[in-house]
N, C-alpha and C positions, 0 to 999 in steps of 0.2 A: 371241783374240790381240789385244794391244794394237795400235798401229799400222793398224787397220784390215787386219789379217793376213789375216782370213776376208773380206775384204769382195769378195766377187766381182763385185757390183753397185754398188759405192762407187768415184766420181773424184774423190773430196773428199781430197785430198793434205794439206790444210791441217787438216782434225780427224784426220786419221792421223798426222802429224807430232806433233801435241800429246799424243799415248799417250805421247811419248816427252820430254814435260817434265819440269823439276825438282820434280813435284807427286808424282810416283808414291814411295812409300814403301818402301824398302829395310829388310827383315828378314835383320839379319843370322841367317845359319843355318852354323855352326862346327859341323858334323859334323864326327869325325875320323875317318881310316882304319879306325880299332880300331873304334869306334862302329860306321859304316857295313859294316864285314865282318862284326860278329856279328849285327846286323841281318838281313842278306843270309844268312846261314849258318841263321838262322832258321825260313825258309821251306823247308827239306829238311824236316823234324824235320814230327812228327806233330800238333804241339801248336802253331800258328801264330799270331802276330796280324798283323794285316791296315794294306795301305797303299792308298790309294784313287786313280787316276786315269782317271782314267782316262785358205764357206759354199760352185746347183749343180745339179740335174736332179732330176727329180718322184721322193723317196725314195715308199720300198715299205712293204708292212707288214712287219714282219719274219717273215725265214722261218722257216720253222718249226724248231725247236732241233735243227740236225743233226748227225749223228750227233758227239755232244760225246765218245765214247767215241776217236774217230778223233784227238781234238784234245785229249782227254787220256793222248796217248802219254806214257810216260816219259824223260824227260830225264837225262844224267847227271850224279850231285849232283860238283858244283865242291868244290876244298878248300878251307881259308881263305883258304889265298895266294890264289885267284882269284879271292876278292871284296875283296881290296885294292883302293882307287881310285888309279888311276896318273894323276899330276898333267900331264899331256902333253898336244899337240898331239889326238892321237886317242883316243876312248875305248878302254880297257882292253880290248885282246884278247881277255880269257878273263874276261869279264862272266859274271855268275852265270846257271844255266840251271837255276830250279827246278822241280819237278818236279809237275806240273798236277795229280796223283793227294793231293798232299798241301799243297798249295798253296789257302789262305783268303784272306779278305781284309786287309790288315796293317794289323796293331795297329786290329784293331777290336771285339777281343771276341768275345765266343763270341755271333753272329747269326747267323740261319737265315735266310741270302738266298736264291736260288735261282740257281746260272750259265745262265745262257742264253746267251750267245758264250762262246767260247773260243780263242784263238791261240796256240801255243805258237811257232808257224814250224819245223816241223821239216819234213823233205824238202830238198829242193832248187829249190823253186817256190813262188809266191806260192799261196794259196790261192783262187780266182775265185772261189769259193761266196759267200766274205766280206770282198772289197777290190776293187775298179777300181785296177788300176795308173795312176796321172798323175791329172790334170784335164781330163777331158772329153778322151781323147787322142786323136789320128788315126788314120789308119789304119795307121798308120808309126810308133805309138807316141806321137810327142811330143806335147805341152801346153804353150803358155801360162802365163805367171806367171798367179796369181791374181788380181794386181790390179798396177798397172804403177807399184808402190812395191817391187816385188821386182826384181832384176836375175839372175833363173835364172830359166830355162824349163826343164822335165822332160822325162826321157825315159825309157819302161819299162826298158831297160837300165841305168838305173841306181838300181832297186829289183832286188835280189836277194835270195837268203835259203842261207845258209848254214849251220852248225856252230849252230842252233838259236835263230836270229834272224834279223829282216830287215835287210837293210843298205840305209841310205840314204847314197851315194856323190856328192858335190862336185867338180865339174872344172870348168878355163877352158874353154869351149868353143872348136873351132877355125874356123879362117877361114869353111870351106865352111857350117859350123852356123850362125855368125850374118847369113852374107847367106842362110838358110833363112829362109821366110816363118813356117816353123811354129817357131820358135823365136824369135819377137819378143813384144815387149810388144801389146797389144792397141792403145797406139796407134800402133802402125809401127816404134818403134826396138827397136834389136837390145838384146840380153839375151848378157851376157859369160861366163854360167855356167851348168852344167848339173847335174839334181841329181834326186831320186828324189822321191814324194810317192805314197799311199793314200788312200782314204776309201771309207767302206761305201754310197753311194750306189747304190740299187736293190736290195742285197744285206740291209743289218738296220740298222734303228733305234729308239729306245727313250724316254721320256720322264719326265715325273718319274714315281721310285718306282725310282731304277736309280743304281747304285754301277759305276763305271767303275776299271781299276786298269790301270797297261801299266810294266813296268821298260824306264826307257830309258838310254840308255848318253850322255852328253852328250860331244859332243870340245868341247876348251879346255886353259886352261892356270892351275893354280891355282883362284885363287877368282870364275877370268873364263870365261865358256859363251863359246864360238864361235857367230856370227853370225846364223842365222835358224832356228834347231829348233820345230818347231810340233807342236803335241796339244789338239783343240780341236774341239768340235762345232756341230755347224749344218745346219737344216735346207739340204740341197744340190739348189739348183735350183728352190727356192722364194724367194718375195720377201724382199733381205734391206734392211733388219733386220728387219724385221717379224717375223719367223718367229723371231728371235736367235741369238746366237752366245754360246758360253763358252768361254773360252780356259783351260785345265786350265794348260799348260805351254810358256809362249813367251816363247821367250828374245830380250830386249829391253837392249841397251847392256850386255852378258856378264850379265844376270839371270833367272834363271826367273821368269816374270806371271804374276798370274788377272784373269780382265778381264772385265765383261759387254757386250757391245752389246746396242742395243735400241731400237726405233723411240717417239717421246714420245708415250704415249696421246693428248695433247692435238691436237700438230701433225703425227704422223707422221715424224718428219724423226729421224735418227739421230742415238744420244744414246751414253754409256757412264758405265758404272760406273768411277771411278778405279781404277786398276790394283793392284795389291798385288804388290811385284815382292821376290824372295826370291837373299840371293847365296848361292848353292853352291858347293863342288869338282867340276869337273869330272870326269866319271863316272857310274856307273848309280847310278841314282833311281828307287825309286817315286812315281810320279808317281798322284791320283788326283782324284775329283771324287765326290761323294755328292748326287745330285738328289733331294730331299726332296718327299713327295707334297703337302705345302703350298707350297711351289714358292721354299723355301731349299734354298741351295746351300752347301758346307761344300766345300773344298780341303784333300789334305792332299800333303807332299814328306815320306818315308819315313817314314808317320806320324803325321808333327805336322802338326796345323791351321797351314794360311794365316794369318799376325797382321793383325792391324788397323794403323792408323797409331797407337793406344793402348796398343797389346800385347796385346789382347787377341784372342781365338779368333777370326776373321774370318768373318762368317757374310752371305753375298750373299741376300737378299729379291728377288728375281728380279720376284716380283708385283707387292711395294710400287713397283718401280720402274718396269713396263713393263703395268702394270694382268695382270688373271684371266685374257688370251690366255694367259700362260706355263705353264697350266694344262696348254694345247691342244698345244703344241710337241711336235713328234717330231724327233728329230734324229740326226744321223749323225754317224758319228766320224773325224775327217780327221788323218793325222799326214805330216809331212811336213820335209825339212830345205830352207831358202832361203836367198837371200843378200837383206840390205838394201841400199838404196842409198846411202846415207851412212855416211860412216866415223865410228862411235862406238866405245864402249870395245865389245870385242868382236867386230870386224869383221877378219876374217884371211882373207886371198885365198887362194885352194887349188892354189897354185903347184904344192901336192902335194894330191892327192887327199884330201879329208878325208870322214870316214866317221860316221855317228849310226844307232847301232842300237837296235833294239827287242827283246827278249828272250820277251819276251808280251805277250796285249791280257785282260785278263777283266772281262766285264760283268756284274752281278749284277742281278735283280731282288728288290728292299727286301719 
């Protein structure tokens, strides 16, 4: 996440502002309705191509592959009209719910990975096995912004999971919440809004050799994403940057990012990869990340590779840039909806409830 999104350890406000200068490169991406729903109508059908997407406390090894039979329940397949993208305030009600039994990785070709996670969200509860609701929450649910460039603090009630997704739910917070201690920024001031956040911390993580994919549902309006949506890994609870962060999908001035941090082999001191920021319709997207066992990274938004600032196929050197540690990284996967604190393109108070769903998470091993 550009902005210093993941930096849980970062007070540096002035290298997190600059994620969000005029340097970052805008690919236009003019998917259309039509495009975007046979896409989505895709992943029912037997014959699939794949879409990839896929910082905090001492992660674990991962557990052992549980029972993925449970979490490859059947879903039921949506018609087309319901994978139309509705240009509006909130993501599309009746977002595509494809069905994990027939469900690959998109538009990737016939590859023999291996799933090891799987999330469909079905039930009516988060799953503990494979998420901490909040960051680091109390004992009363709430958490802390991540870093005190957000203006939301979290609270388990408002991750829910419903009709075959997670919902992550945006509100003002009220009076009694912000004069709560547990709903401040870490350094004392209050936090105006409230809002849901996951990550696999303790529960599974993965390093290079792993294909991440999660269809998310973006609220906004046209070809501008609402406010702070985050999909983005790091090691959680380990030293950051050092250990790094890659930000899959963070929506930065109404734009989907990919972003790396990472500590300068020489000085230690945190560095980033310029951002590659991508404008979409608001709506569900696959969102994904491909961590190469040479320690390239490859991005794709329903499909199509990340561009460069030359047009060409965007492909992040993780090593070249952060030296052979990135070899060593395990990391976890954090998704999350926030509010920034500056008013950019993109930035919509949630007078009304506004809502960012996740429909699934699938992690492959390459």
């Amino acid at each position: 996440m550009i902005f210093l999104f993941a930096t849980a350890c970062s007070d540096n406000q002035s290298d997190a502002l600059e994620l969000r200068s005029e340097e970052t490169t805008v690919d236009t991406y003019n998917t259309t309705t039509q495009e975007v729903a046979s896409a989505l109508k895709e992943t029912t059908s037997t014959t699939q191509e794949d879409t990839t997407t896929s910082s905090s406390s001492t992660s674990q090894k991962e557990t052992t592959t549980s029972s993925l039979e449970s979490t490859t329940t059947k879903k039921s397949t949506t018609s087309l009209q319901k994978n139309v993208i509705k240009e509006s305030d909130q993501p599309a009600e009746d977002s595509p719910t494809p069905n994990n039994e027939n469900r690959k990785p998109f538009n990737q070709g016939n590859v023999n990975w291996s799933l090891v996670k799987s999330d469909d969200f079905n039930g009516n509860s988060l799953d503990n096995s494979l998420w901490e609701n909040g960051w680091y929450p109390n004992s009363n649910g709430w958490s802390r912004p991540v870093n005190d460039l957000e203006t939301a603090c979290y609270n388990r009630s408002q991750t829910t999971v419903s009709g075959g997704k997670v919902i992550f739910t945006m509100r003002e917070t009220t009076q009694s919440e912000k004069s709560s201690k547990s709903c401040r920024k870490k350094n004392g001031s209050q936090t105006n809004y409230v809002s849901g956040y996951i990550n696999s911390r303790n529960r599974f993580e993965f390093g290079p050799g792993t294909y991440v994919e999660a269809l998310v549902n973006f609220p906004g309006e046209g070809k501008t994403l609402y406010n702070w949506s985050q999909v983005w890994t790091a090691d959680v609870g380990q030293a950051w940057p050092q250990t790094g962060e890659f930000d899959i999908a963070e929506v930065l001035s109404g734009k989907s990012c990919v972003n790396f941090h990472f500590a300068n082999p020489s000085t230690g001191k945190h560095n980033q990869a310029y951002s590659r920021c991508t404008e979409m319709t608001a709506g569900p997207h696959r969102v994904a990340m491909k961590w190469n066992y040479n320690g390239t990274l490859e991005f794709y938004y329903d499909g199509k590779r990340v561009k460069d600032r030359d047009g060409s196929e965007y492909l992040l050197n993780s090593t070249q840039l952060a030296g052979p540690r990135t070899k060593d990284f395990k990391h976890n996967l954090i998704i999350g909806f926030s509010m920034p604190a500056s008013n950019k393109p993109g930035y919509k108070v949630p007078t009304n409830p506004l809502k960012m769903t996740v429909d699934y998470v699938d992690v492959y091993k390459l």
